[in-house]
Every structure is written in C-alpha cells, then in structure tokens.
C-alpha positions as CSV (number, residue, x, y, z in Angstrom):
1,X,15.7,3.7,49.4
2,X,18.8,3.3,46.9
3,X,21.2,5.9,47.1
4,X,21.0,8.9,44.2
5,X,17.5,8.2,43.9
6,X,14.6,10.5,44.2
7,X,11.0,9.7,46.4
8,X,7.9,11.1,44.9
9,X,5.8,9.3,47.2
10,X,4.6,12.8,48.2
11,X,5.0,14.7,45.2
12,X,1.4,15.8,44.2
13,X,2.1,19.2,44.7
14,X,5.0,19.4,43.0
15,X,3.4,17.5,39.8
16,X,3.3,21.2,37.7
17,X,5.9,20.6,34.6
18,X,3.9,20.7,31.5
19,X,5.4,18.8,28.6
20,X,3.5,19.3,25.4
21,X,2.7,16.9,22.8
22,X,2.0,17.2,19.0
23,X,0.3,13.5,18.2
24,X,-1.6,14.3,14.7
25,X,-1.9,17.8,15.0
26,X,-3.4,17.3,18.1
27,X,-1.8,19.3,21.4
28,X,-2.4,17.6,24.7
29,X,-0.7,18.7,28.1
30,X,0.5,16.4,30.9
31,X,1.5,16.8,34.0
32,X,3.9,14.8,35.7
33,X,5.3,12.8,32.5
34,X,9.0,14.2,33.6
35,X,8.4,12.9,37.3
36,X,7.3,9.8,35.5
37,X,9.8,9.2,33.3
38,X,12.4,9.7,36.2
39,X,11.0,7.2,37.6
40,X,11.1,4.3,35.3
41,X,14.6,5.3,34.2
42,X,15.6,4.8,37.8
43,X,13.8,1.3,37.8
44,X,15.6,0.2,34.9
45,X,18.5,2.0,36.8
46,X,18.1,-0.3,40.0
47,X,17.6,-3.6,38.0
48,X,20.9,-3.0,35.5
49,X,22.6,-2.5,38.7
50,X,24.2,-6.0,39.9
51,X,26.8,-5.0,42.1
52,X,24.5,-3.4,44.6
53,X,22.5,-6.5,44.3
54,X,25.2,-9.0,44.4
55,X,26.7,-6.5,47.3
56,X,23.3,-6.5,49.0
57,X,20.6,-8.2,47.7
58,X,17.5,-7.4,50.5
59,X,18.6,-3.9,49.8
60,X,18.5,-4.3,46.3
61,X,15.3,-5.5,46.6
62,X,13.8,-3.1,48.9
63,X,14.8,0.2,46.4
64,X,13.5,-2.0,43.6
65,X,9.9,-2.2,45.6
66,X,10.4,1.5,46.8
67,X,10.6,2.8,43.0
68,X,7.8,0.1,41.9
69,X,5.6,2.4,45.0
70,X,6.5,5.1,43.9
71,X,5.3,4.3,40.0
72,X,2.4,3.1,41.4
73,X,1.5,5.8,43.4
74,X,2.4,8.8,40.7
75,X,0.5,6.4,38.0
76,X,-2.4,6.6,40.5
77,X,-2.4,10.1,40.7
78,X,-2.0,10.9,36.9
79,X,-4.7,8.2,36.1
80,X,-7.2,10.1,38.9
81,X,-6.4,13.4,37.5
82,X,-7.2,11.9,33.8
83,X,-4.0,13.1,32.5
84,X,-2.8,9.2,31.1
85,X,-3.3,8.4,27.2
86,X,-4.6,5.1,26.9
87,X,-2.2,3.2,25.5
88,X,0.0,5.0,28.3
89,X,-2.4,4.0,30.9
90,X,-2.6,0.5,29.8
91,X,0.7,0.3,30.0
92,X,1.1,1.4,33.4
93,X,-1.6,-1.0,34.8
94,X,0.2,-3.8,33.0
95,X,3.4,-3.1,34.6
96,X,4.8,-3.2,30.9
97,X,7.3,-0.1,32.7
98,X,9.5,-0.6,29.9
99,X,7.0,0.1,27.2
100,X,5.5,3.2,29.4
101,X,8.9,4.7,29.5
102,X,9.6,4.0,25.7
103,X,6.2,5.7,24.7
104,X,6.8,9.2,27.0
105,X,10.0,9.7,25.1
106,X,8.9,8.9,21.7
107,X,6.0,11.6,22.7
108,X,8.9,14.2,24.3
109,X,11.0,13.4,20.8
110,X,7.8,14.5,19.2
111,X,7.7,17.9,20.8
C-alpha cells in the first residue's frame, strides 16, 4: 500500500457518516459517500503521482491495484446495502471513477 493512504478493505463497520442530499426537494441519506470519495481522490492521488512511479513502478502499481480493491470492495458493499443512485452506481460498475467522484461532490456541494 502507498504511503499516507488509508485501507478500507475492512471498513463495513465503520461505514456510519451520513451525508445528506437535497436532489429536487428530495432528501436521501448515504452511508459511506465520504469513505468513497476518499477513495477515488486517492486514486487520482496515486495516478498524478509520477515520481513514485518513475521511482518505483511495481510499487506504483501495486497501491494503484490496492485502491482500485478497495473501490471495488466499498462499491460492493454500498451497492449490497442499496445505498448507490443509479447514475452513481453505473458509474462505479463502469469504472468511470472519475465521473463517480465528480457526481458525490456536485451532490455534497448541494447540501
């Protein structure tokens, strides 16, 4: 794992963070969306960072695969629990992780 960054590998017990919503006048409460977020902000973290992978590129690699588990696994969880929007869920199983992390903050910035 790269240095500084978290593992929620295990974290379905600590998935309790509410962050509310307001889509239309509509309130809808997810769990997990900060965890989330974290995590795709440390993917485009680990990809943006070229010295560690010029430095040491197997290891560059290997966080880059530990975060992409890591998305996987939280997505998997959220998706189980049915706490995913659609369009958020679509973008998850896509792998389209910088349109999933675009779409959590535009809903946090409409808190």
């Amino acid at each position: 794992m790269h240095p500084g960054f978290l593992d929620f590998g295990t974290s379905s017990e600590r998935v309790s963070e509410w962050i509310r919503v307001v889509a239309g006048g509509k309130q809808e409460h997810y769990s997990g969306m900060d965890e989330l977020a974290t995590l795709l902000r440390q993917r485009v973290d680990i990809i943006g960072d070229h010295a560690f992978r010029d430095r040491d590129p197997d290891g560059h690699l290997d966080a880059l695969k530990d975060i992409s588990e890591n998305i996987m696994a939280l997505h998997s969880r959220l998706r189980d629990a049915g706490q995913l929007k659609p369009r958020l869920e679509h973008f998850l199983a896509n792998c389209s992780y910088d349109k999933a992390l675009a779409f959590i903050e535009e809903a946090a910035d409409r808190r």
